[in-house]
C-alpha positions as CSV (number, residue, x, y, z in Angstrom):
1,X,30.6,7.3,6.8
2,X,27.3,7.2,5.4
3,X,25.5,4.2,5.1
4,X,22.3,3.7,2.5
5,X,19.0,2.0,3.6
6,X,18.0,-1.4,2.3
7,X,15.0,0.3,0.4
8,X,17.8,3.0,-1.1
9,X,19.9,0.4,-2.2
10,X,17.4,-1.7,-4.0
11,X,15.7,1.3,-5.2
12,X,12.3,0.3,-4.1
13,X,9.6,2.4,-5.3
14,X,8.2,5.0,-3.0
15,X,5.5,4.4,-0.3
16,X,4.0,6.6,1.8
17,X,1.9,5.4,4.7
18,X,-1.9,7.3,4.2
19,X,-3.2,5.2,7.7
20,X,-2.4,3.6,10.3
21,X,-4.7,2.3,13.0
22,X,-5.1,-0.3,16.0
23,X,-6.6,-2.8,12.8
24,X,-5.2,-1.8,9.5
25,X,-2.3,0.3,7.9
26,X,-2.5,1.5,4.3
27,X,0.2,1.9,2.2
28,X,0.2,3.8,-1.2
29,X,3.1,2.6,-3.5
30,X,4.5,4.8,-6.5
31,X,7.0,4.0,-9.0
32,X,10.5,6.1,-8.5
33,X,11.6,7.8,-12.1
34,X,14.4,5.8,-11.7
35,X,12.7,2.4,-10.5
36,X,15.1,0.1,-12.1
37,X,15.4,-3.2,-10.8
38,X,18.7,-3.8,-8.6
39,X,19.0,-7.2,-10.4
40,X,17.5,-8.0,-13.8
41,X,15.3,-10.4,-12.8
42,X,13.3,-8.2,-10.6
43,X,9.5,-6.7,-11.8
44,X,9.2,-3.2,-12.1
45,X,6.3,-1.5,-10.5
46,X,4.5,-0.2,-13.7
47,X,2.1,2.1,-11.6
48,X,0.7,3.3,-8.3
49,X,-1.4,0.2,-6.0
50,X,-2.3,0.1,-2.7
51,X,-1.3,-2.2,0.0
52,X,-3.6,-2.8,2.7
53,X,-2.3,-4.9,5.8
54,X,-5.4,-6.5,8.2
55,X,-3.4,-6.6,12.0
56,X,-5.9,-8.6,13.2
57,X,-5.2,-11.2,10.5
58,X,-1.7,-10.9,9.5
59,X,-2.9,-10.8,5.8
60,X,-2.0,-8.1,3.3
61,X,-4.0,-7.2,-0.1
62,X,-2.1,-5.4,-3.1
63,X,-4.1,-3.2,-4.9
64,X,-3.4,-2.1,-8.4
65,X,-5.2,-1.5,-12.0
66,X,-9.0,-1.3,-11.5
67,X,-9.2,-1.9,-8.1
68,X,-6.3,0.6,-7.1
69,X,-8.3,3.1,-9.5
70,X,-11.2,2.1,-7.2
71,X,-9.4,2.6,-4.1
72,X,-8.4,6.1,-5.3
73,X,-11.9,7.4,-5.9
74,X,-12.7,6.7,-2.6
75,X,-9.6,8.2,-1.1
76,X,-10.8,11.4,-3.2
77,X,-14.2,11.2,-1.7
78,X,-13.0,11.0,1.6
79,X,-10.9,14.4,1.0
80,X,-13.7,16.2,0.1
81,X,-16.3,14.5,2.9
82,X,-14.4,13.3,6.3
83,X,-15.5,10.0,7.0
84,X,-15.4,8.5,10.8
85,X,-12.6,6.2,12.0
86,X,-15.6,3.3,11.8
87,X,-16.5,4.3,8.2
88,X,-12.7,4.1,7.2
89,X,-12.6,0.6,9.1
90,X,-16.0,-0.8,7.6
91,X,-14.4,0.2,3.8
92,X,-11.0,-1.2,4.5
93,X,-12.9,-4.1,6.0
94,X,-14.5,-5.3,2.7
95,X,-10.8,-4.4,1.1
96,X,-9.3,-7.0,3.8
97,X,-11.8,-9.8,2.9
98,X,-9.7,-10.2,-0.3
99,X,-6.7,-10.2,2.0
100,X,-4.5,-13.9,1.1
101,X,-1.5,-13.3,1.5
102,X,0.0,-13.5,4.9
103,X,2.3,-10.6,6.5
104,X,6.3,-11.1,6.5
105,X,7.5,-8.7,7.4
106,X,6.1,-4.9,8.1
């Protein structure tokens, strides 16, 4: 018998997790080609965003439109120039200080 995941069954856009440290994970969510809602009163991710959780916190920050576009140019820079673990930590730092919303579940 095979059994489908929650995330399968409620076809949940993909996610891929980019870091993942002793003080912050970073998640980048994309839309599925076939992202339709399991019920039709669900939203429908329109495009890529960035979820940043603070550990130390227990607050997450969703980042999409400008600021995801923001967040990607300086995933880009750090491709092509490897920062530090501190210099990754002091950027997602000023990311977290926007952080409101409190974890549930992760």
């Amino acid at each position: 018998m095979v059994t489908m995941s929650l995330i399968d069954s409620m076809k949940h856009p993909a996610m891929h997790m980019l870091y993942d440290s002793d003080a912050f994970v970073v998640v980048h969510v994309q839309p599925t080609e076939d992202d339709a809602p399991a019920a039709p009163h669900l939203p429908v991710l329109a495009r890529d965003g960035f979820e940043i959780v603070d550990k130390r916190s227990g607050k997450e920050v969703y980042l999409d439109g400008s600021w995801a576009d923001l967040f990607q140019k300086q995933i880009a820079a750090w491709q092509l120039n490897t920062p530090t673990q501190e210099e990754v930590e002091d950027t997602l730092e000023g990311y977290a200080e926007l952080a409101q919303n409190p974890v549930l579940m992760h």
